[in-house]
Structure formats: structure tokens, C-alpha cells
N, C-alpha and C positions, 0 to 999 in steps of 0.2 A: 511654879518653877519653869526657865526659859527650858526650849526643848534642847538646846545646845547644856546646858547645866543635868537636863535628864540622862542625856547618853552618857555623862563624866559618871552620873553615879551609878549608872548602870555597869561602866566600865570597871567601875570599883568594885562592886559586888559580884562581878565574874572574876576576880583576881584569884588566881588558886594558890595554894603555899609549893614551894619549888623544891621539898623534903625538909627534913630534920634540921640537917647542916643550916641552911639558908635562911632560920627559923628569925636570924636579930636582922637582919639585911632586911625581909619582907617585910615586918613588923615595921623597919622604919618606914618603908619603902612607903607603907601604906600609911602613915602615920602623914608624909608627904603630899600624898595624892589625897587623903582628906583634907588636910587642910586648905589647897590647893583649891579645890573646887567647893568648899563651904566659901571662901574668899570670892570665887566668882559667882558663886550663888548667891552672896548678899551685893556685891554690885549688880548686879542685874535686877534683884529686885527692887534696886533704892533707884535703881534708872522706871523699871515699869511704876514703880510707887510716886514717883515727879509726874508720871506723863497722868497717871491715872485720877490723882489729886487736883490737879489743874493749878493747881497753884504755884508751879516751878514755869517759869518764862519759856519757850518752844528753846529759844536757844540753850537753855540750862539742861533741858531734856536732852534736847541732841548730844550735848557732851557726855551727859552722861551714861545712855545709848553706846554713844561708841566708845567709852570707857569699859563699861561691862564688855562691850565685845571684844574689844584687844586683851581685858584680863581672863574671859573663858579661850580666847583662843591660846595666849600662853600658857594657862592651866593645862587645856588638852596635849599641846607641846611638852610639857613637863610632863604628864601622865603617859604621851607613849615613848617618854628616853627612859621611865623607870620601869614599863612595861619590859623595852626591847632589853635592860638590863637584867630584870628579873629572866626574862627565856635565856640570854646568856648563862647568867648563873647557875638556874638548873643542868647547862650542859656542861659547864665546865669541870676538868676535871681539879680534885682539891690537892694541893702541893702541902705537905707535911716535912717539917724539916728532917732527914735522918739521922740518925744517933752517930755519923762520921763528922759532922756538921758542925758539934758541939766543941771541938777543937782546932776549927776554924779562926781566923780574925774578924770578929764585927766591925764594919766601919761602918762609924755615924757621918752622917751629913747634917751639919746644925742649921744652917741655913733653912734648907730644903726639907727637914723632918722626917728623913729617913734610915733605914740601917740595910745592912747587907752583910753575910758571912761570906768572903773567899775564902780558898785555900792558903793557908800558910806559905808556901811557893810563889805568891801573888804579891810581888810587892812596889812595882812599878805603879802606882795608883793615884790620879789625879784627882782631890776631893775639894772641894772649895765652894764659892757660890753660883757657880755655875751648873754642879749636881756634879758626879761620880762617873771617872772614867776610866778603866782597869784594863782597859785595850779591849779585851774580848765581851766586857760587856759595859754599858752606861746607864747610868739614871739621869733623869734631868727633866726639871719641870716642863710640863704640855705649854703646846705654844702654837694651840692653834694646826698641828699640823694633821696630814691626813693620813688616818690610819686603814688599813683593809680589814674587815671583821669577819675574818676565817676559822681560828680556834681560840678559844679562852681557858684559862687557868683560874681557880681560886687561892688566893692566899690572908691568910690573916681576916677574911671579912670583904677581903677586896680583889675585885676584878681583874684582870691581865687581859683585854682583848686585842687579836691583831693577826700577825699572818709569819709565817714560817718556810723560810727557802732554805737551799744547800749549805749558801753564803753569809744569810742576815734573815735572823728575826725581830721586830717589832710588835712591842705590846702596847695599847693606852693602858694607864692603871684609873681608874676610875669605882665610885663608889655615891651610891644614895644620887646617881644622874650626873656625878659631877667628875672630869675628867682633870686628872690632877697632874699625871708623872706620865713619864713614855722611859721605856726599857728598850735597850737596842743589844742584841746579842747578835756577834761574830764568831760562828764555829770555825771550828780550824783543825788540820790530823793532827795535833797534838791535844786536842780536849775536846774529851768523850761528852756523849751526851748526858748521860748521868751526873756529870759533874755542874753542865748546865743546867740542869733542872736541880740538882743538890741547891745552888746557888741561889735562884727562882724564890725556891720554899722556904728560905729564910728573910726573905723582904719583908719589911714592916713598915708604915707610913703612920704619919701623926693622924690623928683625929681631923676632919675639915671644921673651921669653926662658922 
């Protein structure tokens, strides 16, 4: 075993559970990062196994040399976004929808494979394939942009990370390392923050496939 393959699985077996709640999240999480690094463990061995045999040509080694080394270093790459997601999620705190919630309007997004509960009162609402825009808050697929990773939220299995001003908050929503949706919320003296966060705890996203 290369020593770059040793530290992945060393990483792995220092991974600790992040509570109760978090129980299907780790589970994959880990299920990822094995696989992950068994995948670069056998490129690398199939690279030292050419060189050691003598029978793969200098040039067929070296490729596959640095084959093994681009896939343990993106192995390692993927093992510390699930890493840095798992310490989110233990701090996060978990959004439960409340029993006012339930007589709210759900809107789906079919495109985008999401839903949301506003308030009834909420009815100026632009939903189409571009994602969800209700004035004071938006959905709409990640695209790349930069987010601050200040406070996080759980919901549904899935992440909310990002930053929180007077003015505008921003979340990525992300899950299993992969960054899917961005949430933009605009407070305002006409909506409390409870109704923000009511809002929040009823997002639900499709499955990634």
C-alpha cells in the first residue's frame, strides 16, 4: 500500500459519527470515502505491479504512475469536502418544520426537484426553470458561485451552509460533498424571523442521482 493510500485509510478510521441525527448522512459519507480510496488503492497498485513485473514498457508505467497519483489525489480531495461536511453538520443546527407550517402553500419546482412551504399571504411567486422566487427568498440551482461558510442549518438530510447579514442571507445546499441549490433570503420589518426560518424547515430536495 502507497503511503499516500495509507494516510486515506487512516483518515477513514479516525472518522467519528457527528450524533444520532447524522446517523444516514455518515453512513454514506463513509460508504463514499471507501470507496473512494479502495479505487485508488488498486490504481496504484496496478501502477507499482507494471513497474515491479518488468513486463509493462517504462512508458506504460509512467502512465500509469501518474494515473494512480491524479486518482489518490482526487480521492484525498473528495475525502476532505466530506470531511469538512461532516464538521458542518455536527454544528448545524436541525430546522423541523412547525405545526403552523402545515397550512401553508407548498410550492414545487419540477424542473429543479424541490419544494417549499410559504405563507398563504405569499402569492406573487415566480417558479419556473430557473428555480423559485417569492421576493423575499429564492431557490435556484448552484452555479458555481461563492459562498462564505459562516453558519449552517440541517434540513431533510441536507445541509444549508453560508453567511447571514441584516440585509441577505445565503446558503449552499449541499449533501454527500455535492453542492446543489443556493438559498437567498431578504429580511425585511415586515417578516419576522421565525417565519424565515418556518420557511427554511420545510425545503426538501430530490435525491442526487
Amino acid at each position: 500500500m502507497g503511503k499516500m493510500a495509507q494516510a486515506l485509510a487512516f483518515l477513514l478510521l479516525g472518522a467519528v459519527a457527528a450524533g444520532g441525527g447524522a446517523g444516514f448522512f455518515l453512513y454514506q459519507a463513509n460508504v463514499d470515502r471507501s470507496a473512494l480510496i479502495a479505487k485508488a488503492q488498486e490504481a496504484q497498485r496496478n501502477a507499482e505491479e507494471a513497474v515491479d513485473s518488468g513486463k509493462a514498457v517504462t512508458d506504460e508505467a509512467n502512465r500509469k504512475l501518474e494515473q494512480a497519483s491524479e486518482e489518490v489525489a482526487k480521492a484525498r480531495a473528495r475525502v476532505r469536502v466530506l470531511e469538512e461536511e461532516r464538521e458542518w453538520f455536527a454544528k448545524a443546527d436541525i430546522l423541523v418544520p412547525p405545526r403552523a407550517t402545515q397550512y401553508w402553500k407548498e410550492w414545487l419546482n419540477y424542473t429543479h426537484g424541490f419544494t417549499v412551504k410559504l405563507p398563504l399571504n405569499i402569492t406573487d411567486v415566480k417558479n419556473n426553470e430557473s428555480g423559485l422566487d417569492a421576493g423575499w427568498i429564492t431557490v435556484k440551482p448552484y452555479m458555481n458561485e461563492t459562498v462564505a461558510p459562516e453558519t449552517a442549518y440541517a434540513v431533510n438530510g441536507w445541509l444549508l451552509v453560508g453567511s447571514k447579514s441584516e440585509t441577505s442571507w445565503v446558503f449552499r445546499v449541499q449533501t454527500a460533498g455535492t453542492i446543489a441549490y443556493l438559498v437567498y433570503v431578504y429580511p425585511n420589518p415586515r417578516l419576522s424571523e421565525q417565519t424565515i426560518m418556518n420557511a427554511l424547515s420545510t425545503l426538501t430536495f430530490r435525491d442526487l442521482e
